[in-house]
N, C-alpha and C positions, 0 to 999 in steps of 0.2 A: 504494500500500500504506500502508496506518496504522500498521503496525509489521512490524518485520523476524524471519522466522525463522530462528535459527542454527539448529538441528535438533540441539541438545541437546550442541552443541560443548562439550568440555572444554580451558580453556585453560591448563594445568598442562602439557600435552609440549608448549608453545610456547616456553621459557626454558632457555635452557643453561646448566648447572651450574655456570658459571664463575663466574656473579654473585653466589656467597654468598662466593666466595672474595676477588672484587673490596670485598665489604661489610666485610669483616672486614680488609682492607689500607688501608682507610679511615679505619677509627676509632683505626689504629695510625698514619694520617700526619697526625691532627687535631691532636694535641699539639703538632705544630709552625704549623700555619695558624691566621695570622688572622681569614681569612675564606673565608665560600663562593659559590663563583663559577657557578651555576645556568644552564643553557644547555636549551632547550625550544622546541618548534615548535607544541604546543597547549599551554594554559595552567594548565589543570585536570586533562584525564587526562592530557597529558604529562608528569605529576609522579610522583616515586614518594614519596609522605610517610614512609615508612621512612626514606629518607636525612636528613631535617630531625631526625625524632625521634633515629636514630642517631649523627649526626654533631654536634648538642648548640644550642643557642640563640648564636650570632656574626654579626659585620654579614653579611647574605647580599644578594647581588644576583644579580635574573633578567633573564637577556637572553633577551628573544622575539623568536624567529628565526623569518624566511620572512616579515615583518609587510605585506612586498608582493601577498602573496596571499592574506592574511585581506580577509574579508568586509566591505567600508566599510561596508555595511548594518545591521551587529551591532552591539551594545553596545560601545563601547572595551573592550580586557579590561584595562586598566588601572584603571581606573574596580571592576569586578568584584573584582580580586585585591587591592585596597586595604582594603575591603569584609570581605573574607574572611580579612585579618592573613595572605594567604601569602606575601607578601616586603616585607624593608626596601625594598628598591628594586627597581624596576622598568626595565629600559632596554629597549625595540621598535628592533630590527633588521631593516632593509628598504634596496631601494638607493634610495628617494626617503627616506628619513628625514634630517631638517632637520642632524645631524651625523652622522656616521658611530660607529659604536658602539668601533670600535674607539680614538676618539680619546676617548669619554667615561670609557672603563672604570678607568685608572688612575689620573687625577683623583680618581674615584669610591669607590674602591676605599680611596685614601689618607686621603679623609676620613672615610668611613666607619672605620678602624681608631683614626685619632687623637682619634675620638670616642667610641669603646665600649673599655673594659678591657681590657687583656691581661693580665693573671696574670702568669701565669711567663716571659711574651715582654716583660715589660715595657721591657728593658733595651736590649732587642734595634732595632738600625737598620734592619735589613730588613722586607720585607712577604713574607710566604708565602702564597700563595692555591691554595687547592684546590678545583680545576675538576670540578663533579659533573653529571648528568645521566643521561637514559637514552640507552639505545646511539642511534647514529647522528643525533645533534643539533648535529654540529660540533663538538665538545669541541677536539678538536686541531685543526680551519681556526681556531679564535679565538685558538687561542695560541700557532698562526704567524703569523695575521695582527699579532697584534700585537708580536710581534719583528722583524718587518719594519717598520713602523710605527716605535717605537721605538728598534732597535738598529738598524736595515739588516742584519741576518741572514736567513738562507735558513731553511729551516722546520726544525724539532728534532724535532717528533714526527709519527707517521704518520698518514695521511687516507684515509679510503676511501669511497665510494657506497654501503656496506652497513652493519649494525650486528654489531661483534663485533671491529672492527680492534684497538683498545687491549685487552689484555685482563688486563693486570696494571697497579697504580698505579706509575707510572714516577717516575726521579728528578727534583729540581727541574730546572726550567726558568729562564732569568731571562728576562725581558720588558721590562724597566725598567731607567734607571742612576740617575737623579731623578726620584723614587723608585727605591731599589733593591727590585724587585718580581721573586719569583719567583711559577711557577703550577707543580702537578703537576698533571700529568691522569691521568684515572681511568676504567678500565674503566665502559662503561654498563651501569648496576644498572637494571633492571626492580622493581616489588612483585613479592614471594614469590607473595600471593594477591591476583588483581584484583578487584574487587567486585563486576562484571560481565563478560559476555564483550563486549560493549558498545563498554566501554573499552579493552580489547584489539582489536579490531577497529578502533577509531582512533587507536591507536599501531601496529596493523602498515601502515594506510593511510598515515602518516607515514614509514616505513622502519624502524621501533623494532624491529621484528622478522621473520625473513627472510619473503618473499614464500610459499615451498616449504614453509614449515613450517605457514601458515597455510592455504594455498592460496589461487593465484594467480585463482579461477571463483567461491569465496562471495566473496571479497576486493572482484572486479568488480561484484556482484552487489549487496554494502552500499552501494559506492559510485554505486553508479547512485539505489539509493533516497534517500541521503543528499541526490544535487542534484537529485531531484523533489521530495521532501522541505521544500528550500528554494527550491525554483524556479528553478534554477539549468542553467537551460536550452541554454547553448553547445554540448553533446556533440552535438545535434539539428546543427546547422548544420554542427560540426567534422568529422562524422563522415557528411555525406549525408543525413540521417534525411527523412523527414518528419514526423513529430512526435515529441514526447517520448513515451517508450516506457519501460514499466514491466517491459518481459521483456529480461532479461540476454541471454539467446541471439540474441533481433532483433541488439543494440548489437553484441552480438561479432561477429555473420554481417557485417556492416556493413562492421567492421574490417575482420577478415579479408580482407576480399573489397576492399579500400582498400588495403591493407599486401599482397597477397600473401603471407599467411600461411598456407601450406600443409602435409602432414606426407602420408607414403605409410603408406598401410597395407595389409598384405597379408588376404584377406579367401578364405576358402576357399568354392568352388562345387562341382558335383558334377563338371568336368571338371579339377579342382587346385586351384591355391594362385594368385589373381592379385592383381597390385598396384594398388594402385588409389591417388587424391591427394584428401584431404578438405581442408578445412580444420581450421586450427590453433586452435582453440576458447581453449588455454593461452596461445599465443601472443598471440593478440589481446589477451585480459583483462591480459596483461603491458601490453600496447602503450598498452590504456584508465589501464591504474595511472602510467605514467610520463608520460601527457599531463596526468592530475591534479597530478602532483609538480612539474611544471613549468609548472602555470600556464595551459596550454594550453585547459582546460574552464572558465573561470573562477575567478576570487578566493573562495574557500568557505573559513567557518571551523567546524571538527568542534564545536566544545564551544558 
């Protein structure tokens, strides 16, 4: 396929209400941060530019997460977002990455502050950081991992596999003693309005937005074109194929039929009501989204 049809989706019932209220507890916890703490898994549409223009011009640093499963074949996006003025600094998170991100960030973090102005913090010994992002980018795995790291502490805020866990901006956090460093985290803000459905389709491919809301069959259906698209051929071999295949329902039957992903359905004839066992069509397209998430189909970068 040359291009994809969404068949005229609207993505306005994809965002839960909560995010205007998360936006607005934000710019009320700015006053006390020094800096912003950016956490994303795609570089470009995993951003929401709302939060930069919102939350005001301070050192900001982006940590790109999941940097193990972007695409060696692609441009560095380092290279691109420097390019583009979208962040002071840039840090790639991955587990081969030459340090570990959680030991560069408060080094980073402290220079960055004792180099840019503080105002009305000027007096101030601490560092406050406030940890932004859209839903389900790791916001709170970062800033337990780095209380562990740092303090030897057990984790302070909650973590979860889906987007929507934090849903209020909570109280500080400390993270740091040298530097005395704290972080809030903060509910994941989406944009109000996306520019395309496009780039909603590669933030709910990321987890940014629940699977059910978007549905779990176009959802399968982009991301099949997206790795013929880029040639991105694994799912052939992963999943039995013989060739790459440009129809969703092949990929799923494949699954399916891999996974025992079945569902009974009852199907009326002229002698009653019998049950009968299909396969799980939802099932499987979950089963294709979670081998992407993990790596399983190949290192592919959306943007």
């Amino acid at each position: 396929r040359e291009r994809f049809d969404f068949g005229g989706r609207d993505v306005a019932s994809w965002f839960p209400r909560h995010m205007a209220k998360g936006m607005r507890q934000m710019q009320g916890a700015l006053r006390r941060a020094d800096c912003l703490l950016e956490r994303c898994h795609i570089p470009l549409s995993g951003r929401n530019p709302a939060l930069k223009e919102a939350l005001g011009i301070r050192p900001h640093v982006l940590v790109l997460n999941k940097m193990d499963l972007a695409d060696p074949r692609r441009q560095p996006v380092s290279t691109g977002l420097g390019r583009a003025g979208l962040g002071e600094a840039v840090v790639a998170q991955g587990v081969t990455a030459p340090v570990p991100v959680s030991l560069q960030i408060v080094p980073l973090v402290a220079r960055l502050v004792a180099e840019s102005p503080r105002y009305h913090r000027a007096e101030s010994s601490e560092y406050n950081i406030l940890v932004i992002g859209v839903p389900n980018m790791g916001k709170s795995s970062l800033i337990n991992s780095l209380r562990r790291l740092h303090l030897k502490k057990g984790k302070a805020t909650t973590v979860g596999g889906e987007p929507g866990i934090t849903k209020a901006v909570l109280s500080r956090i400390q993270v740091s003693e040298k530097p005395l460093m704290y972080l809030v985290d903060t509910p994941g803000v989406l944009p109000p309005k996306l520019g395309d459905v496009e780039t909603g389709m590669k933030l709910a491919l990321c987890g940014a937005i629940h699977d059910h809301m978007v549905g779990e069959n176009i959802m399968a259906d982009y991301l099949l074109y997206t790795l013929n698209k880029q040639q991105q051929f694994r799912y052939v071999v992963h999943y039995g194929l013989d060739q790459p295949c440009d129809h969703i329902e092949s990929v799923l039957k494949s699954v399916a039929l891999a996974q025992g992903h079945t569902q009974k359905v009852t199907v009326l004839t002229g002698t009653g009501n019998v049950n009968v066992r299909t396969l799980n069509y939802t099932a499987a397209a979950y089963e294709f989204l979670r081998d992407f998430r993990a790596g399983r189909l190949g290192r592919v970068t959306l943007d």
